[in-house]
C-alpha positions as CSV (number, residue, x, y, z in Angstrom):
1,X,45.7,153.5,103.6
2,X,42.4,155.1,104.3
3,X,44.2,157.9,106.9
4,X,47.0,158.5,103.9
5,X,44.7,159.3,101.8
6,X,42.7,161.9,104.0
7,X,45.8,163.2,104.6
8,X,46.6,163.4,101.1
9,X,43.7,165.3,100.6
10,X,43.5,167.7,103.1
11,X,47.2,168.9,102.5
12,X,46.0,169.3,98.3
13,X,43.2,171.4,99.6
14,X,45.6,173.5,101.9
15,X,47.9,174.2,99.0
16,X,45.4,175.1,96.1
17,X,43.9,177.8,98.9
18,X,47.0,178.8,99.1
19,X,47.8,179.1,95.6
20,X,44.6,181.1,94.8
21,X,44.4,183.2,98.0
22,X,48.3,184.7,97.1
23,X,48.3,187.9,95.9
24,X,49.7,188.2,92.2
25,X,52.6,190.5,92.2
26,X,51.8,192.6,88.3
27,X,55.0,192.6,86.1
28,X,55.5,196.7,87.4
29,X,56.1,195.2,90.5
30,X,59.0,193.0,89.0
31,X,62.6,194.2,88.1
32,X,63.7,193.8,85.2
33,X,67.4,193.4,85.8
34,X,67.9,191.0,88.5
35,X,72.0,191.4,88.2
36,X,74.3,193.8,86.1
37,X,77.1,194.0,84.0
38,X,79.9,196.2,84.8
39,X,81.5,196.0,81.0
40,X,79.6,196.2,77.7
41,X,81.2,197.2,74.5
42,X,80.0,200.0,73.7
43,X,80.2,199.4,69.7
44,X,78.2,196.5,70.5
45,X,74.9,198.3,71.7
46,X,72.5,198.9,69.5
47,X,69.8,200.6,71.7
48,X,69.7,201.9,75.5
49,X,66.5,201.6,77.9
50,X,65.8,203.3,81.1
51,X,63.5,202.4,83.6
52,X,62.6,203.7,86.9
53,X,59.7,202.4,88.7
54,X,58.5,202.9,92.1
55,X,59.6,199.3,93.6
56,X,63.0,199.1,91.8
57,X,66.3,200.6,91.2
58,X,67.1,202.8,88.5
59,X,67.4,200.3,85.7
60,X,69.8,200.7,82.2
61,X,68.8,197.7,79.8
62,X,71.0,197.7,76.6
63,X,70.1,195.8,73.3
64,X,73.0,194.7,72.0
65,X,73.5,194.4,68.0
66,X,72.9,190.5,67.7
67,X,69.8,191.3,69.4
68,X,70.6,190.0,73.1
69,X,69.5,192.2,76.4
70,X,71.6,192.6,79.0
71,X,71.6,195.2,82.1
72,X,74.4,197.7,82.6
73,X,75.4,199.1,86.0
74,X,73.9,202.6,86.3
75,X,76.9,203.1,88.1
76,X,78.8,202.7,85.6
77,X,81.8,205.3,84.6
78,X,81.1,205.7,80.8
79,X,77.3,205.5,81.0
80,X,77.1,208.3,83.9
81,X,78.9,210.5,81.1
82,X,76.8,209.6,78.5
83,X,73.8,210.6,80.5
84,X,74.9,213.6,81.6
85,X,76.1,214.6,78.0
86,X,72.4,213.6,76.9
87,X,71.1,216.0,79.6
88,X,73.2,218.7,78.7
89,X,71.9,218.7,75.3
90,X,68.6,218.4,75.8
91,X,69.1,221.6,78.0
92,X,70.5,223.4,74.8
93,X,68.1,222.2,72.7
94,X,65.1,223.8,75.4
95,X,67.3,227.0,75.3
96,X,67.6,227.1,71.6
97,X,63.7,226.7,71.4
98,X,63.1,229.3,74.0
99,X,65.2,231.8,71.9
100,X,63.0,231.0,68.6
């Protein structure tokens, strides 16, 4: 019973220095989207994030209109056009600007 104990022990102190001598990984470290959907209504989305950090994929996160997140395929047909309509008009708008 003695020996069990003792061994009990040791193997507690082995896993809380363990525990505390791990590295936290910070939430930039993370991804966000762990999978992706490959169909969203669009007349369900509310709001559209993008996120690109140094440890993770190019990342589309859509808020949908009864508030849920979900993560959209950056691959996606209708979302490359939409960002590369978005693009084209912010290049317009710089023009415009440039003009004025």
């Amino acid at each position: 019973c003695n020996h069990f104990k003792n061994a009990l022990q040791w193997n507690l102190l082995v896993l809380f220095t363990c525990l505390f001598a791990a590295k936290p990984i910070s939430l930039v470290e993370r991804c966000w989207c762990r999978s992706t959907l490959n169909t969203v209504p669009q007349r369900s989305i509310k709001e559209l994030k993008f996120l690109h950090t140094p440890n993770c994929p190019f990342q589309v996160i859509a808020k949908l209109k009864n508030n849920r997140e979900v993560c959209i395929n950056p691959e996606t047909k209708w979302l490359q056009q939409y960002l590369k309509n978005a693009i084209n008009k912010v290049k317009k708008n710089r023009r415009r600007n440039k003009k004025n």
